[in-house]
C-alpha positions in Angstrom: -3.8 -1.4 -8.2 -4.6 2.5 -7.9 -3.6 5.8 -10.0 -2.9 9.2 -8.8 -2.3 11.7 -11.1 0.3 10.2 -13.4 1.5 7.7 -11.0 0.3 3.6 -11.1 0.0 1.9 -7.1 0.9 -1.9 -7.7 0.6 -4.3 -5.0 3.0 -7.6 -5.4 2.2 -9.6 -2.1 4.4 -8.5 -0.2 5.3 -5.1 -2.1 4.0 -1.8 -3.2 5.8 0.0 -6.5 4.9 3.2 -8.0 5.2 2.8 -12.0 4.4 5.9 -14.5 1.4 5.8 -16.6 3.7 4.8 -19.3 4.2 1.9 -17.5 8.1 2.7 -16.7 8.8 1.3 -12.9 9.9 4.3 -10.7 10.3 3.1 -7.3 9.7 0.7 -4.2 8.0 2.6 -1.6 6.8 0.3 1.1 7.7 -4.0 2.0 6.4 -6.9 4.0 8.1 -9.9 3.6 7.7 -11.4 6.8 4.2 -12.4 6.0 2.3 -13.7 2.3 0.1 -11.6 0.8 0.4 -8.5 3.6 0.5 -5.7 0.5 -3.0 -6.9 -1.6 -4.9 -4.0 -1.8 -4.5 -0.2 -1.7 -6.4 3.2 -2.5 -4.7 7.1 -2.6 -6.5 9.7 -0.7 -7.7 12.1 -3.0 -5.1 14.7 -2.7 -2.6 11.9 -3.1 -0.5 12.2 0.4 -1.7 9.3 1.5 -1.8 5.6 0.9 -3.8 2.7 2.0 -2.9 -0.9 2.2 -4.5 -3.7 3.4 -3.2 -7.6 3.4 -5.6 -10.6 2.2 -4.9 -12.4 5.9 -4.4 -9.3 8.2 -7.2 -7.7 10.4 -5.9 -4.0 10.0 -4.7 -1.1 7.9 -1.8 0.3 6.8 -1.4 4.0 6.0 1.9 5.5 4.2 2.8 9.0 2.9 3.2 8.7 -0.7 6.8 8.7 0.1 6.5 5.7 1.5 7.1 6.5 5.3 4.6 4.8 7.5 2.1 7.2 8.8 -0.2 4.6 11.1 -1.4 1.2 11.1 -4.7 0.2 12.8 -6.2 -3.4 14.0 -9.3 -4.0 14.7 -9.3 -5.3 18.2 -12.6 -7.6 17.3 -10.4 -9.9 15.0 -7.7 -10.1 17.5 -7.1 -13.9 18.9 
């Protein structure tokens, strides 16, 4: 979980919702189903534009617009099999 301004970051697993402070859900703005546990963690830049998400078994980084559009991802080529 992370906070920007008045806006709560919740991973699921495989999801990442955006609730109010208040607790109130207000959207759905990124999903990997395909694999368990690919949306564990995340942190917001500080100006809020941008969010990070890593997975508990993936080598790499996702990072989204706070719309939820996919900006980048990244892998680190020393983990790759």
């Amino acid at each position: 979980m992370c906070r920007h301004d008045n806006e709560l970051y919740i991973t699921s697993g495989t999801a990442l919702y955006v609730y109010t402070l208040a607790g109130a859900y207000f959207k759905t703005i990124y999903e990997h189903k395909s694999e368990e546990l690919s949306v564990a963690k995340c942190a917001v830049s500080l100006d809020g534009k941008r969010i990070y998400v890593t997975g508990v078994y993936s080598d790499g980084l996702i990072t989204l617009s706070n719309d939820g559009t996919l900006l980048s991802t990244f892998t680190d080529p020393e983990n790759m099999e």
